[in-house]
C-alpha positions in Angstrom: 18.4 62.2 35.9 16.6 63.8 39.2 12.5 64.1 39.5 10.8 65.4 42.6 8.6 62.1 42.5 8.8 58.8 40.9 6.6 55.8 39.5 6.0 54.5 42.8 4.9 57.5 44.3 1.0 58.7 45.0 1.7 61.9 43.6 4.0 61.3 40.4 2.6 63.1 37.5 3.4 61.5 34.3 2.8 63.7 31.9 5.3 66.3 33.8 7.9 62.8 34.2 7.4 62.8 30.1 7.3 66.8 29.3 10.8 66.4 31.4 12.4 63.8 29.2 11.5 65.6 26.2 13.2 68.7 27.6 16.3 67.0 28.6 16.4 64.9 25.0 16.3 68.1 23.2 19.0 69.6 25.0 21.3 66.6 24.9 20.6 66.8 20.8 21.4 70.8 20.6 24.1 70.3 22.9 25.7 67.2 20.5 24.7 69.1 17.2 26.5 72.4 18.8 29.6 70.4 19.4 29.8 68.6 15.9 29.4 72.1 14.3 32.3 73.9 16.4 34.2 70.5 15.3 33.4 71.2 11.7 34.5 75.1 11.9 38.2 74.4 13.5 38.6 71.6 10.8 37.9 73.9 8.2 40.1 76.7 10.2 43.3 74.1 10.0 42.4 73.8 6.2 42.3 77.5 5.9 46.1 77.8 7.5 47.0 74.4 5.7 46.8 76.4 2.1 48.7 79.8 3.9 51.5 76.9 4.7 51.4 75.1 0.8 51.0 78.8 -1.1 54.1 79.7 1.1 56.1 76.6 0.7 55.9 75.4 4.0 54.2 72.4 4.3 51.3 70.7 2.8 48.6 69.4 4.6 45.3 67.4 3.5 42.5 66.3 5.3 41.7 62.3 5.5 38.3 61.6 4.1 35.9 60.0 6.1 34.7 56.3 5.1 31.7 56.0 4.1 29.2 53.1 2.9 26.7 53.5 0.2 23.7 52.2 2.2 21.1 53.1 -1.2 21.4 54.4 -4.6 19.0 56.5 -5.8 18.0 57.2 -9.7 18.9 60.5 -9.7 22.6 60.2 -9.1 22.2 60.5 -5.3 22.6 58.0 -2.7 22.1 57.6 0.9 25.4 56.8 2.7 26.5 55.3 6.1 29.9 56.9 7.7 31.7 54.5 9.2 34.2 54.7 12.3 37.1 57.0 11.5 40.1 55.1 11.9 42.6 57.4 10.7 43.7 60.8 12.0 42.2 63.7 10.3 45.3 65.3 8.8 48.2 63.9 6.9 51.0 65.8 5.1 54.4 67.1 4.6 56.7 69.9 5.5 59.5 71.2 3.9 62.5 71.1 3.6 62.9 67.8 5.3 59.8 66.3 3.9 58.8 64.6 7.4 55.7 63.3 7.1 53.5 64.8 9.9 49.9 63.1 10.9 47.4 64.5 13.5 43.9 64.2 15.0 42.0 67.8 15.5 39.6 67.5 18.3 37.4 70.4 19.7 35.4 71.0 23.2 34.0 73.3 24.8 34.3 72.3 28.3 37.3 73.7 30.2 39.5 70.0 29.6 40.3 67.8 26.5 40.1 64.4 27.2 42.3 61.4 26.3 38.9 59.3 24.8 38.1 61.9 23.2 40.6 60.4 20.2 39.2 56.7 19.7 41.3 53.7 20.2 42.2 53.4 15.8 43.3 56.5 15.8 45.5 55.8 19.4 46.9 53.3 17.4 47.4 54.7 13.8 48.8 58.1 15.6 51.1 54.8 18.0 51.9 53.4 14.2 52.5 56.4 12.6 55.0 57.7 16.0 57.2 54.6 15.6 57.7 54.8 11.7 59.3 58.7 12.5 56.1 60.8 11.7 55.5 64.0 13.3 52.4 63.0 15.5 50.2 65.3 17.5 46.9 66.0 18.4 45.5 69.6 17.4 43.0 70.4 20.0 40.5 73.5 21.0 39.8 74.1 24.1 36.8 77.5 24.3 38.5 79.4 21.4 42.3 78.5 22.3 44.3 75.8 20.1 46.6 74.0 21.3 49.4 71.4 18.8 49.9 69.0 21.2 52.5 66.3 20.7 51.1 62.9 20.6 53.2 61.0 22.8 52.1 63.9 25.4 48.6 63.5 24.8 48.9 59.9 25.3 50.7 60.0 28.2 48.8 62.5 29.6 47.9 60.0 32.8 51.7 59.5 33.3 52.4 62.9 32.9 49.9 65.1 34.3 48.1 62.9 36.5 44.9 62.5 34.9 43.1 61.3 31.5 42.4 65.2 30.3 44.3 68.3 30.2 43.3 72.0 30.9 44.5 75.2 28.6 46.7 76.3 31.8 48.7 72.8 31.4 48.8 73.2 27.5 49.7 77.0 27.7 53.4 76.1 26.1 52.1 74.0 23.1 49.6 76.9 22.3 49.1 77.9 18.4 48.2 81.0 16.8 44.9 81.6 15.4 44.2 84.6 12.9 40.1 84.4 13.5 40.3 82.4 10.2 42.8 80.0 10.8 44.9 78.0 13.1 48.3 78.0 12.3 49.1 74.4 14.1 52.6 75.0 12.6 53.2 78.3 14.8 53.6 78.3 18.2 52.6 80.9 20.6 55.3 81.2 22.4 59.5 80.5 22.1 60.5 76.7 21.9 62.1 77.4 25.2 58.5 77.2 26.7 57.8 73.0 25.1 61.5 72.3 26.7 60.9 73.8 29.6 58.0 71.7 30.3 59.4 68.4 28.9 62.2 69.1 31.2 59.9 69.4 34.1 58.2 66.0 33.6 61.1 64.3 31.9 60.1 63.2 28.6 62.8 63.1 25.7 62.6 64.6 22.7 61.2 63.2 19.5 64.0 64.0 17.5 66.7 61.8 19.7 64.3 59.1 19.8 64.3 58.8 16.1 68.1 59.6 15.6 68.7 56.8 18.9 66.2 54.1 16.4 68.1 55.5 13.3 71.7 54.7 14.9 69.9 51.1 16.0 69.5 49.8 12.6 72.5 50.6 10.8 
């Protein structure tokens, strides 16, 4: 935060110094509410393609509630409640005809990267748990009106990978999903499978498939 004058100066104006905060503390709050709302609309857009998939016997997908705690009870039947730290991906499910489960975190911005943090350290690790017991892990992000179904392992390794702790929609372009204007069809890529190879060729990362088969063969 930046003011032409300061406390210690003969000509700071307070009054401006506090008009200034108040300014900046409303946008931070419109900005934030903006941002929980657009986070809101894609989780009710992977909903809206999660019963297109179940009414067409492709998969079925739920969303994880959020914990809450019941700070006060009130006569009337209502309460006031407390939600806690989500620790568990938002989305949990199964797809046919293998009946894999598949688990993932939706997360929205609209800045011109998604960031690793933005995907808290429970989640990292229920998404890390969920990975090594043969799940179907990803992280289902929007970047400005794009979506992207981005496989976990790549989003966690997106340091290793691609050289820094976000990615941009130009470095997700393969793992891009349609989207109807209603819904985001996390389950339908944009573009040929040929694309997702193409890349994992490029930075050498194996498939997810082998890797289970490879743990598979290990305990037999």
């Amino acid at each position: 935060m930046r003011f032409d004058t300061m406390p210690w100066d003969k000509d700071y104006d307070a009054e401006a110094h506090r008009a200034e905060c108040q300014r900046m503390y409303a946008t931070n709050k419109l900005k934030g509410q903006m941002a929980n709302d657009a986070g809101h609309l894609m989780e009710k857009q992977i909903e809206t393609a999660a019963e297109e998939y179940l009414l067409n016997g492709i998969a079925k997908v739920i969303k994880v509630p959020e914990p809450f705690r019941v700070v006060k009870k009130y006569r009337n039947g209502k309460a006031q409640i407390y939600f806690q730290e989500h620790a568990e991906p938002d989305f949990i499910g199964s797809i046919y005809p293998s009946g894999r489960c598949i688990v993932f975190e939706a997360k929205y911005t609209d800045t011109t990267r998604i960031r690793l943090k933005a995907v808290t350290e429970n989640q990292q690790r229920a998404l890390d748990t969920h990975t090594a017991l043969g799940a179907i892990t990803a992280v289902c992000c929007g970047i400005q009106g794009r979506y992207y179904f981005v496989p976990w392992k790549i989003f966690r390794d997106m340091k290793r990978i691609l050289g820094h702790y976000s990615a941009s929609q130009q470095e997700l372009e393969p793992f891009e999903v349609k989207f109807t204007g209603n819904a985001i069809m996390f389950l339908h890529y944009k573009r040929p499978k040929e694309h997702r190879l193409e890349f994992m060729r490029k930075y050498s990362i194996a498939d997810a498939d082998e890797d289970m088969n490879k743990k598979k063969e290990q305990t037999k």
